[in-house]
MARGU-294193 format. One record per residue (C-alpha): residue number from 1; x, y, z. Coordinates in steps of 0.2 Angstrom, whole numbers, plus 2048, in hexadecimal, padded with zeros to 3 digits. Example, Ala and Ser with C-alpha at 12.3 -4.5 7.8 and 13.67 -1.06 7.14 Angstrom:
REM residues 2
[1, [83E, 7EA, 827]]
[2, [844, 7FB, 824]]
REM end
This chain:
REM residues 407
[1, [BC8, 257, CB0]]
[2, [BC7, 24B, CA3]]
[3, [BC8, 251, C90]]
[4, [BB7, 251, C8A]]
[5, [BB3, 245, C7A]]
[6, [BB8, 24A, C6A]]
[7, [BBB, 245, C57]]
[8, [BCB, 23C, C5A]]
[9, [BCC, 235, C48]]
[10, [BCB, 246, C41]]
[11, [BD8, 24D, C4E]]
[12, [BE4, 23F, C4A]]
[13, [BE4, 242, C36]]
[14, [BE3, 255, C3A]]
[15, [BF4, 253, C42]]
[16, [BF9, 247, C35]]
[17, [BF8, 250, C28]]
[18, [C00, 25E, C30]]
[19, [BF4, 26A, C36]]
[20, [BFB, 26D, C46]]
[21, [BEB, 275, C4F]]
[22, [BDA, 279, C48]]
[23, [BDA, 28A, C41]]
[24, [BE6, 283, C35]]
[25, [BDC, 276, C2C]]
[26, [BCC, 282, C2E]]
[27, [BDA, 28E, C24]]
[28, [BDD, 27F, C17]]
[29, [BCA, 27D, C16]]
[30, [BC5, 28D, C14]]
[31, [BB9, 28D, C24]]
[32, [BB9, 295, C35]]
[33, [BC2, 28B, C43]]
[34, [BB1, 28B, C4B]]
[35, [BAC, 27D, C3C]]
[36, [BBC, 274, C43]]
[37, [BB9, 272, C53]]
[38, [BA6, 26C, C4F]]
[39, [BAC, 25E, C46]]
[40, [BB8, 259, C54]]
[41, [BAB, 25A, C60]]
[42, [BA3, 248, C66]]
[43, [B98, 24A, C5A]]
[44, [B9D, 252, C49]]
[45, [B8F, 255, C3F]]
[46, [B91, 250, C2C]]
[47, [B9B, 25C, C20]]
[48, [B91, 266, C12]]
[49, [B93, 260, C02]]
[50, [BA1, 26D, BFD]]
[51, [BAB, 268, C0D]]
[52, [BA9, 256, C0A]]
[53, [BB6, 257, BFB]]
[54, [BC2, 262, C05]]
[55, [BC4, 258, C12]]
[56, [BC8, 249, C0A]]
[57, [BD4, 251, BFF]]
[58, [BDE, 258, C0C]]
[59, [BDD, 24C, C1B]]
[60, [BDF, 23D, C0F]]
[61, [BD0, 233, C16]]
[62, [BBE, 231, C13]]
[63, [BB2, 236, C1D]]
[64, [BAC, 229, C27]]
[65, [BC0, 225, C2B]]
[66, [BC0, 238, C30]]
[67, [BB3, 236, C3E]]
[68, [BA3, 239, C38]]
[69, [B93, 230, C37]]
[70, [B8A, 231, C24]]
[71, [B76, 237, C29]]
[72, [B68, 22F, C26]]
[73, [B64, 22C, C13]]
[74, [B77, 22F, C10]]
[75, [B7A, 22C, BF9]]
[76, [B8A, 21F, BFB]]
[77, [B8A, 226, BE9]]
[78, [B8D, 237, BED]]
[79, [B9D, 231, BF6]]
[80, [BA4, 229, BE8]]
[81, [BA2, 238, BDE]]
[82, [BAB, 244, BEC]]
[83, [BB8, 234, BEB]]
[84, [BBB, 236, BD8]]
[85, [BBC, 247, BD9]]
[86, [BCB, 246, BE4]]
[87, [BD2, 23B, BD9]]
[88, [BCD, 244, BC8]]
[89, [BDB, 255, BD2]]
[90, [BE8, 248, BD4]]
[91, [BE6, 240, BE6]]
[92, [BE3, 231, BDF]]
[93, [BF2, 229, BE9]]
[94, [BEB, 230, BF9]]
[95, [BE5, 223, C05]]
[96, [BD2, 224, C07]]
[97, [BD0, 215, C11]]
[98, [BCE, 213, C27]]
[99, [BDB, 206, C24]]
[100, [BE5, 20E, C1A]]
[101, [BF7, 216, C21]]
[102, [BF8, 229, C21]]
[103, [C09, 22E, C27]]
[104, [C0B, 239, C36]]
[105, [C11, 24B, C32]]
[106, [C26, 249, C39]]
[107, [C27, 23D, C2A]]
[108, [C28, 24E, C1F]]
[109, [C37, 255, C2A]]
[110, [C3F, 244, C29]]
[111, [C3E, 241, C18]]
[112, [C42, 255, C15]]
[113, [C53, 253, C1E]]
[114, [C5A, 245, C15]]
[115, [C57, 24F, C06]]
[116, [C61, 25E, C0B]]
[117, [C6E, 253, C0F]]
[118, [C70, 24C, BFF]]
[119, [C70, 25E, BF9]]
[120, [C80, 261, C03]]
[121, [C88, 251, BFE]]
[122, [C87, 254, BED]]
[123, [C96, 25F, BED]]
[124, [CA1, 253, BF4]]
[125, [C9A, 243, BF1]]
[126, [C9D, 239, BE4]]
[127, [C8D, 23A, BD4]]
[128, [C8E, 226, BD5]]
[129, [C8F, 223, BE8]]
[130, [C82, 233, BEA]]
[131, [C73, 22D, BDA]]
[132, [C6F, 21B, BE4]]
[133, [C6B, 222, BF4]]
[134, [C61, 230, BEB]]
[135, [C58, 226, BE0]]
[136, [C55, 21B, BEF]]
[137, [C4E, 22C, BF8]]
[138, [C42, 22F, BEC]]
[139, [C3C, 21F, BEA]]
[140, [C39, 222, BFE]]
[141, [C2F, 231, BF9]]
[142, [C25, 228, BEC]]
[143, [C21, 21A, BF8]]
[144, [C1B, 22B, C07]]
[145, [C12, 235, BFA]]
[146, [C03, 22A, BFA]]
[147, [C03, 228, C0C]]
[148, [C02, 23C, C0F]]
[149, [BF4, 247, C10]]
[150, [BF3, 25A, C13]]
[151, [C03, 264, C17]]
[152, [C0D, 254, C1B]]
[153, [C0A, 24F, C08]]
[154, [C0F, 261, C00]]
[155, [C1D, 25F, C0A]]
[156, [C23, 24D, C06]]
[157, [C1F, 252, BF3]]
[158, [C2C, 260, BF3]]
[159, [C39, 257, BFB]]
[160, [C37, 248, BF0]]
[161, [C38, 256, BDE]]
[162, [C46, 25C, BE4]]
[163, [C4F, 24B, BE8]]
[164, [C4B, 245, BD4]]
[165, [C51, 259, BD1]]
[166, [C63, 251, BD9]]
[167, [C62, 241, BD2]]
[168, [C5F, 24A, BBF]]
[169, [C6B, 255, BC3]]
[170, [C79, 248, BC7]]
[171, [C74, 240, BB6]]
[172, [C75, 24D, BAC]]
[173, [C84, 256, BB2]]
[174, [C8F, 248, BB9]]
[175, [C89, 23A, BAF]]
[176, [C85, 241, B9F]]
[177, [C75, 236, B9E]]
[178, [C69, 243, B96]]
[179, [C5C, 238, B92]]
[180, [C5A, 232, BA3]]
[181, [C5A, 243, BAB]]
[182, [C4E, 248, BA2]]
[183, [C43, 23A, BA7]]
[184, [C49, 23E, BB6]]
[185, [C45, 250, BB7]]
[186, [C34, 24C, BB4]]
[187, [C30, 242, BC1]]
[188, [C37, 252, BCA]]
[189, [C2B, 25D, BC1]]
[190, [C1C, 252, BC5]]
[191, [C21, 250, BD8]]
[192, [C21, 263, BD7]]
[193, [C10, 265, BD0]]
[194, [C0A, 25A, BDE]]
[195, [C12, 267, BEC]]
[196, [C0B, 276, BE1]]
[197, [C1E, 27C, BE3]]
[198, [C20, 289, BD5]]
[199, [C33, 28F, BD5]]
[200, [C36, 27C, BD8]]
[201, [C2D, 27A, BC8]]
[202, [C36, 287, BC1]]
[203, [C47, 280, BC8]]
[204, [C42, 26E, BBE]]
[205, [C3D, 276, BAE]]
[206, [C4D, 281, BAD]]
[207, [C57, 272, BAE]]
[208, [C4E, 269, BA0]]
[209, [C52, 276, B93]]
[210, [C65, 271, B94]]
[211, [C60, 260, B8B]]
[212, [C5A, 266, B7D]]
[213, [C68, 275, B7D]]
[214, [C76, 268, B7F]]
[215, [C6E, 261, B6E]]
[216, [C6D, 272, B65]]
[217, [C5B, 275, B65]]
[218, [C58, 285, B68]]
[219, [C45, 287, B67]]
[220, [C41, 276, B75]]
[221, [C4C, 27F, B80]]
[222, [C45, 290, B7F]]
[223, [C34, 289, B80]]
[224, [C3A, 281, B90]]
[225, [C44, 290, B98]]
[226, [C31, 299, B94]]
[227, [C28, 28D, B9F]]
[228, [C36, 28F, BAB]]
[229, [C32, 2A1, BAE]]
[230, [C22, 2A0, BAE]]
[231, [C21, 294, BBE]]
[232, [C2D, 2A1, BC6]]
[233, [C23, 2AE, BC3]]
[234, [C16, 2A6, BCE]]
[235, [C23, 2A5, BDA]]
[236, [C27, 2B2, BE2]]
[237, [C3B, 2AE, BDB]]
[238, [C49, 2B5, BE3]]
[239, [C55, 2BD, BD9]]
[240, [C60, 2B0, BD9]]
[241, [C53, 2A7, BD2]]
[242, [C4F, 2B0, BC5]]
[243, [C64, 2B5, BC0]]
[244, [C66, 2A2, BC2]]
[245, [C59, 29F, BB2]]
[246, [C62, 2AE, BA7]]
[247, [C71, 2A5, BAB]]
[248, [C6A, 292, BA6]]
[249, [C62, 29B, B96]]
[250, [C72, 2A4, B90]]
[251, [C79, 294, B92]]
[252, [C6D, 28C, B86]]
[253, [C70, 29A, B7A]]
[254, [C81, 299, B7B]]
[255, [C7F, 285, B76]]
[256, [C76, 28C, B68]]
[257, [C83, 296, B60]]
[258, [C7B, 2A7, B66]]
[259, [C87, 2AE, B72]]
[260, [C82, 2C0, B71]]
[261, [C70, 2BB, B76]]
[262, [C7A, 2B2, B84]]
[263, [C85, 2BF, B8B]]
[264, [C74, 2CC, B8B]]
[265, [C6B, 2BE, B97]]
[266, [C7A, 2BE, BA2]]
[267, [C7A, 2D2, BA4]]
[268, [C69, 2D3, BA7]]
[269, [C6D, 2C4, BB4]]
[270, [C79, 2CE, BBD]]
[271, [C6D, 2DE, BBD]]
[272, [C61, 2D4, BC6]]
[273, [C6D, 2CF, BD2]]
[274, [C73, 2DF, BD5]]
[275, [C62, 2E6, BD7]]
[276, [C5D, 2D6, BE4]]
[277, [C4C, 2D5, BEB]]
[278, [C42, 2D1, BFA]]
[279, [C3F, 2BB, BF7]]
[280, [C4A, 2B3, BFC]]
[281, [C4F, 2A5, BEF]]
[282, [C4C, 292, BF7]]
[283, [C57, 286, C01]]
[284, [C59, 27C, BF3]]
[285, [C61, 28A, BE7]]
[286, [C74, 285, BEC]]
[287, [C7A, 283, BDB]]
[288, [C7A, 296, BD6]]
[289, [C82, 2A6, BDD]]
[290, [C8A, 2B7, BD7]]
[291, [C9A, 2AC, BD3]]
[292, [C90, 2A0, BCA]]
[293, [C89, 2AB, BBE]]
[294, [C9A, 2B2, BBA]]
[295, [CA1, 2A2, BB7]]
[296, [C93, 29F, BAA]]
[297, [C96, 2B2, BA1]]
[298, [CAC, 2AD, BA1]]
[299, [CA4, 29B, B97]]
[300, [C9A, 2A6, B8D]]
[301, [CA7, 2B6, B87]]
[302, [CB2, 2A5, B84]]
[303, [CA6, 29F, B78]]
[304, [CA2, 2B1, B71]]
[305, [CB5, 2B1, B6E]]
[306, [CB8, 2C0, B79]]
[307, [CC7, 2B7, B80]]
[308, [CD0, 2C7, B8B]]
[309, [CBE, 2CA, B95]]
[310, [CBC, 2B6, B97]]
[311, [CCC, 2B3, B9E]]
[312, [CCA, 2C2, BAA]]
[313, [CB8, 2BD, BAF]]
[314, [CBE, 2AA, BB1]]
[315, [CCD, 2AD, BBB]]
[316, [CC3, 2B9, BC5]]
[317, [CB6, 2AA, BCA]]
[318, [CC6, 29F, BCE]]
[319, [CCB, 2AA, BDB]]
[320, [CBA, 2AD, BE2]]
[321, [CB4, 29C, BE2]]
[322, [CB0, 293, BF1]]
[323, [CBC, 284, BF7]]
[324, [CAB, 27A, BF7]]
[325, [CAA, 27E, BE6]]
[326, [CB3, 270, BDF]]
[327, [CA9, 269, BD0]]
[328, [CA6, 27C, BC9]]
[329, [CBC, 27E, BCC]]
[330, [CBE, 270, BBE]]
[331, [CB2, 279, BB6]]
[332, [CBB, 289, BB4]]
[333, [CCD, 282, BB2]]
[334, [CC5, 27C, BA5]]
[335, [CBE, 28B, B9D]]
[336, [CCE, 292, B9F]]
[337, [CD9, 287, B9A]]
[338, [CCE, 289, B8A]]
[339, [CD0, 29C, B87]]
[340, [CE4, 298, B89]]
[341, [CE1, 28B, B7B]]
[342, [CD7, 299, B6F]]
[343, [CE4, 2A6, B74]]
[344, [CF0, 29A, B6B]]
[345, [CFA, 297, B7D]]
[346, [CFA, 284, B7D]]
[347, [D06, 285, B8D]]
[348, [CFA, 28E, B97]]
[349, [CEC, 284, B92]]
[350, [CF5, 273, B96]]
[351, [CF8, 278, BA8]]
[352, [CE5, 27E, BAC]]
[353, [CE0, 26F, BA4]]
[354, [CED, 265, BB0]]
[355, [CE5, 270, BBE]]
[356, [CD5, 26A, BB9]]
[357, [CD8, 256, BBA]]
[358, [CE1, 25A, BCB]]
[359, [CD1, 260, BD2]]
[360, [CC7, 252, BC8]]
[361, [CD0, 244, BD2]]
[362, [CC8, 24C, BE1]]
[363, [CB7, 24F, BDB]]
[364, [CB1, 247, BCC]]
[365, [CA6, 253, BC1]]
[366, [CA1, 24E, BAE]]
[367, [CA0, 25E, BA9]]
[368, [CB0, 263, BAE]]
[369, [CB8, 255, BA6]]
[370, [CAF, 258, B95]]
[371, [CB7, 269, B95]]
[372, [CC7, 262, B97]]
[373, [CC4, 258, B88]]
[374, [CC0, 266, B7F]]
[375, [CCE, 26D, B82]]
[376, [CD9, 25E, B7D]]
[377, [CD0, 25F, B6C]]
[378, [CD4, 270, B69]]
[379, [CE5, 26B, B6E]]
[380, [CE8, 262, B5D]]
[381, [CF3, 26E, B53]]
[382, [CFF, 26D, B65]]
[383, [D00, 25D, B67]]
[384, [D13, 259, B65]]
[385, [D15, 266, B70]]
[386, [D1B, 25E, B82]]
[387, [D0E, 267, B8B]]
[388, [D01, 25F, B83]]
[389, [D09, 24F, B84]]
[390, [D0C, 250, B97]]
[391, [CF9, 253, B96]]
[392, [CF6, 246, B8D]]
[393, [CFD, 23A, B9A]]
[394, [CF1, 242, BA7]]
[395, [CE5, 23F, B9D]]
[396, [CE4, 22F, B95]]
[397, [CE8, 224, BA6]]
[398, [CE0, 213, BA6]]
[399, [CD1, 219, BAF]]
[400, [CCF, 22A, BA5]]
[401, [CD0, 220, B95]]
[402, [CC3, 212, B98]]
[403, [CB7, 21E, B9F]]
[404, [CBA, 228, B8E]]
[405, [CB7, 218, B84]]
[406, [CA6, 214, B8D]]
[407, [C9F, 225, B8A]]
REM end
């Protein structure tokens, strides 16, 4: 038998926009399915007032594009009011126009798995081959966003935040361009808002409290960090999650010259991991682990001076660290090289630091170059000492010393 007639327009922007059958935009709606399938019958009958909005907001279209004929006596203002209220919520990007394009739901997956692959390249790749093509991806996502509607555009919008996520972090931590990750970052932050994605939000704001930290203000980054868990309290955060931000915190602190406020944060870290919970922490948290959070308490106890625990907790997150780890491992030779250097064994710090710069040759990471300097500097009263010398000539190679000279 042949299909009997129906509201094609409305079908096709349903499926658009994601809703896959019609008890999931009745769900969306907040209406029964039966209200669906009236309005995808051969002759829909017009939308009360309330459902007017909604349907515009999440199918992206007006009514007339969705299939439906305006009555008799119909107030053309009255649709420019509904109109500007889908603006005045922030869909003012969303295509309201019949000839407008609104972009099938599989743009989402496609543009979602381009994102997760410049997740995984970012531990091999190099920051300046690797921030082009992400940029480039979120100006992609900029460009979809408006053409999205419904589902299709939540899930665009939390790609395309944690794309400017990436591209903040590789200026941050591998350019050392603050300024511009921060900008960055909030760009991230808005995408984010635009997805309602709360731990995303979470994730974003967390990072922007290293800015101000890295500057020695306390209070911006505490303000921030305070933000930060409030958006994962709306979560629900996984444990991870929520170790990760005592982690990032202490680390402000410890910026901050307040190391015993520090090292609480990361025992109170480590309880929640122990304890663990029943969320499990998103896709995109690949930057944190058990390891991880040891290797910021060893940087911490370095700092607080308690150089026997720091070596011992740093040598421990050597050993345990995964080969794919290769930008944190610079990081670490580094933190060790600089207890050797504050235990007054110059020897033993050289060669860490040496270790470092092999691994740097492989897989550039700003950060871990910075603490090699660090150590250098500290390596002022040893200097005639041929260790530090044979450093010396490691360090200062043509390349090494112009990139020095730029910064």
């Amino acid at each position: 038998m042949p299909p009997k007639p129906s509201n094609t327009r409305l079908k096709s922007a349903r499926l658009a926009a994601g809703y896959h059958s019609q008890q999931a935009l009745a769900d969306a709606l907040g209406v029964g399915v039966r209200q669906v399938r009236r309005w995808e019958s051969e002759a829909p009958p017009w939308p009360h007032p309330d459902l007017q909005q909604a349907l515009t907001r999440v199918l992206g279209q007006d009514l007339e594009a969705l299939g439906f004929t305006p009555p008799a006596g119909h107030d053309p203002v009255r649709r420019t009011l509904i109109a500007g209220t889908a603006a005045a919520v922030g869909l003012a990007a969303v295509p309201s126009q019949a000839s407008a394009t609104i972009q099938p739901a599989s743009v989402a997956a496609d543009y979602e798995a381009v994102t997760r692959s410049h997740r995984r390249l970012y531990w091999s790749v190099a920051p300046a081959t690797l921030h082009p093509a992400a940029v480039a991806h979120a100006t992609l996502g900029c460009a979809l966003l408006p053409e999205s509607a419904g589902r299709t555009r939540q899930a665009v919008a939390a790609a395309l935040a944690e794309t400017w996520l990436l591209a903040g972090r590789i200026e941050f931590f591998d350019l050392r361009e603050a300024d511009r990750a921060g900008t960055t970052w909030h760009r991230a932050l808005q995408a984010a808002g635009e997805a309602d994605d709360a731990l995303l939000g979470a994730a974003i704001l967390a990072h922007t409290a290293f800015i101000p930290a890295w500057a020695g203000r306390r209070d911006n980054a505490v303000e921030r960090m305070t933000a930060a868990r409030t958006y994962a309290r709306r979560g629900p955060a996984s444990a991870e999650l929520l170790a990760w931000l005592d982690a990032v915190e202490a680390e402000c602190e410890t910026r901050c010259g307040n190391s015993k406020t520090a090292l609480h944060l990361i025992g109170h870290g480590e309880d929640v991991l122990a304890n663990g919970g029943e969320h499990e922490s998103p896709p995109w948290l690949d930057w944190f682990s058990p390891v991880r959070l040891a290797a910021f308490k060893g940087n911490t106890q370095l700092k607080a001076g308690h150089l026997p625990q720091a070596r011992t907790t740093l040598q421990g997150v050597l050993d345990a660290l995964p080969a794919s780890e290769e930008k944190q491992r610079s990081v670490i030779l580094g933190d060790l090289a600089a207890v050797e250097v504050a235990a007054g064994n110059p020897e033993a710090a050289c060669g860490y630091a040496c270790e470092a710069l092999d691994q740097l040759e492989v897989t550039w990471y700003a950060t871990g170059m910075d603490r090699v300097r660090e150590v250098r500097r500290a390596l002022v009263p040893h200097q005639h000492q041929q260790c530090v010398r044979d450093l010396d000539e490691r360090l200062y190679g043509w390349s090494t010393t112009v990139s020095a000279l730029a910064r």
